[in-house]
N, C-alpha and C positions, 0 to 999 in steps of 0.2 A: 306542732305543739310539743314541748318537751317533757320530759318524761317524770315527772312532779306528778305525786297524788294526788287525782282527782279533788279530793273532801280538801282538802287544801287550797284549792284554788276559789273553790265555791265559797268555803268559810271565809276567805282572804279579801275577794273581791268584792265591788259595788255596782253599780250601775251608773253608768255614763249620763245616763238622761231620765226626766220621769216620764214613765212608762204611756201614759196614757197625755203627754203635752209634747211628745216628742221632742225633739234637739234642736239648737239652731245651725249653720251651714257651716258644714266642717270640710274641707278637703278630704276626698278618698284616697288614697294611697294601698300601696301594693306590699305586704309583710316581706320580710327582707329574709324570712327563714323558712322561704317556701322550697321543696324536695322537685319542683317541674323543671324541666330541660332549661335551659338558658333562651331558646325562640320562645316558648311558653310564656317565658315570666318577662320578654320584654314585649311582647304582645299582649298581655294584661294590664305590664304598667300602663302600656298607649292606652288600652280603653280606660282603666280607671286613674288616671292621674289629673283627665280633663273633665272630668266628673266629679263635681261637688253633690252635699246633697238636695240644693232647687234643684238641679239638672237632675237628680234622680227623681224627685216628688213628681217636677213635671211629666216624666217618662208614664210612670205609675196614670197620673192621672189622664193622660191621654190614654192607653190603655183601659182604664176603667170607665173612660166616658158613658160611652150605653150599658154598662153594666146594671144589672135590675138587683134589688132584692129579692129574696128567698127564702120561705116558710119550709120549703122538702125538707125532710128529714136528713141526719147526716148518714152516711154509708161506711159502715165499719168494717176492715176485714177480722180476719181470727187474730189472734193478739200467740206470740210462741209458748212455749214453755220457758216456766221459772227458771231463769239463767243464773247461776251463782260464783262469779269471779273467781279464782285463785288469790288469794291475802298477796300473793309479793305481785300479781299486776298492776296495771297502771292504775286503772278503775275497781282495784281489789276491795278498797276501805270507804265505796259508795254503795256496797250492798247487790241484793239480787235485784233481776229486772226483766221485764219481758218486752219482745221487741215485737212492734206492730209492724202492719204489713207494708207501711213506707216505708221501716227499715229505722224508726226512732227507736231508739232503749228510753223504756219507761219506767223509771222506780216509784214506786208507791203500795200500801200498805190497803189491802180491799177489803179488811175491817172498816176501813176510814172511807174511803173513796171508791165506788163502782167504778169496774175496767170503762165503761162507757163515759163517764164525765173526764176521766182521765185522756181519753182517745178526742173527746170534744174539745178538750185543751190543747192538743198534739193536733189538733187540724187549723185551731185557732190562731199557730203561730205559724202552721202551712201558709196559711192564708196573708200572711207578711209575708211570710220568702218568697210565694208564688205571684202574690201582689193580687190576688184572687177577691176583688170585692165581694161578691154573691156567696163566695165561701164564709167569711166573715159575716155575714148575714144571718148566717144559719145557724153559726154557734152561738151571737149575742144575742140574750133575752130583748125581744121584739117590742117590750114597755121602753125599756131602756135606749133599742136606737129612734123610735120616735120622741121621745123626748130630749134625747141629746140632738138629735139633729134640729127640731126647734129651739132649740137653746143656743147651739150653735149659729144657726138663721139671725135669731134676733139678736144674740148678743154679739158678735164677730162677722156676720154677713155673709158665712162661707156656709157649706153643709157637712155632713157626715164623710164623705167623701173627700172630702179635702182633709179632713184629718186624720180618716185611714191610709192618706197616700203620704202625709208627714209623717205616719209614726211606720209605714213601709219604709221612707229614704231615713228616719231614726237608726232602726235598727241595721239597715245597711251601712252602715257608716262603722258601725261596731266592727263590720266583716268585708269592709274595704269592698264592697261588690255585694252581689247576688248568694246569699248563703239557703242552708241545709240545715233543716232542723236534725240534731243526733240525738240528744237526752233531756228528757225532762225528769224533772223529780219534784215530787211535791208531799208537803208533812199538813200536820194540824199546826197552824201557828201554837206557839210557845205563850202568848196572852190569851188566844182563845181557851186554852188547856186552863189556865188560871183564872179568866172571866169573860163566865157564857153572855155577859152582855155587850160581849167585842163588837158582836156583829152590830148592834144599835148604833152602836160609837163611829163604825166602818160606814155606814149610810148618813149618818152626819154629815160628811165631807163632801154627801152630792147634794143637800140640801135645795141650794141654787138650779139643782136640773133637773130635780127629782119631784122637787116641795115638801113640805114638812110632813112628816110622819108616815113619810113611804114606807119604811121599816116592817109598822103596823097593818098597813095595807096591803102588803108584798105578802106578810106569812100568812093571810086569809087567803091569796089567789095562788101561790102555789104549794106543793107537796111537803116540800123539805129544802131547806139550805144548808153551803155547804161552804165553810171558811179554810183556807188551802194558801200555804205557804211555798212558791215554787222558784223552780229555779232551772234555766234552760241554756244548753248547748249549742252551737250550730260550728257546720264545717262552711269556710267561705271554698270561693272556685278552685281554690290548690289544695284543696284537704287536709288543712290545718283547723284543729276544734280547737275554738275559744267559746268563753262563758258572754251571753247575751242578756240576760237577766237573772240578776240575783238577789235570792231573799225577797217577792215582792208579794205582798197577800193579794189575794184575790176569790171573791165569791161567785160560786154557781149554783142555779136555785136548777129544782128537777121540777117540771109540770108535763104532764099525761106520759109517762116512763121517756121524756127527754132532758137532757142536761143544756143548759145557755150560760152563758160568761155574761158576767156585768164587766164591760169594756171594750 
């Protein structure tokens, strides 16, 4: 990656796909400005140049065959101390951050967001790199994947699972291969700031998988919700960081001191 401020890039770019319908089937290919030995980069072209992404979904999906769902709790290590850039770095003008113990830089503000829903997030997109179904599991709110997945069932005939291993080869496709979550960061959406009835409006749109007036029904069964504007890094296999999601809102509700992703 070259040497462009960070906050620049993030403000700049978009998203390739929507996040939660995944991509349709793009050719992988190998970045042309990767730093590996010359056998390196022509032995990645070989694997990923024959690799679209069906041939990755299907990978995924073999792998996650017997894969079970999971109620365990997530397992978080200590999170670093408040790390605070130098202004003329590369990441000087994206603020302080604290690095968890997989080694992601997390930026966010713990007036707003406990270190814990933050680190739920940071495992949530573990869970695409690593192609980790059960992990996924544990972060999405447990309402939410029964009823997408019968939604799923009846309305498209496939399950849940099928469209965790689409939005795994989605995001692959971004990073020509197998990537590395490195940074997240996430804010209070910029409408939510302006109107607390974002979140009503933000459930509208699962209407169809959800049914009417979940909104209602969600704030009696859990604790507190939580509306989060984020944006995520990843290094593909040459250790080049590009941007994988940008700007995309997302809710997580907290019930008996645990954090879930609606997604």
């Amino acid at each position: 990656m070259n040497k462009m401020k960070l906050t620049a890039l993030l403000l700049s770019a978009v998203m390739g796909c929507g996040f939660l319908t995944g991509c349709g089937d793009k050719k992988i290919t190998v970045s042309s400005t990767s730093e590996s030995s010359e056998a390196e980069t022509s032995e990645t072209q070989e694997d990923t140049t024959r690799m679209d992404d069906s041939d990755y979904k299907e990978i995924v999906l073999k792998d996650i065959e017997f894969a079970e769902r999971s109620d365990e709790p997530l397992e978080f290590g200590e999170l670093g101390e408040e790390v605070t850039p130098n202004a003329e770095d590369q990441d000087g003008d994206l603020g302080s951050y604290r690095e968890s113990s997989d080694g992601t830089k997390l930026y966010f503000n713990d007036d707003e967001f406990p270190a814990e829903l933050v680190q739920t997030l940071e495992k949530y997109f573990i869970s695409f790199a690593e192609s980790d179904f059960t992990m996924y599991t544990r972060c999405a709110y447990p309402d939410y994947l029964d009823r997408m997945d019968k939604y799923l069932q009846d309305e498209y005939g496939y399950d849940i699972k099928n469209s965790f291993a689409t939005q795994c080869s989605g995001l692959a496709t971004t990073t020509n291969g197998k990537f590395k979550i490195s940074r997240i960061k996430i804010d209070v959406p910029a409408q939510y700031q302006e109107d607390k009835d974002n979140l009503e409006a933000y459930f509208e749109n699962f209407t169809d998988i959800l049914g009417d007036d979940y909104y209602e029904k969600l704030k009696k069964d859990v604790d507190n919700i939580y509306d989060g504007e984020f944006y995520v890094m990843a290094e593909d296999r040459m250790g080049n960081e590009t941007l994988l999601i940008s700007a995309y809102e997302i809710v997580f509700v907290e019930k008996d001191g645990r954090y879930y992703v609606f997604g």
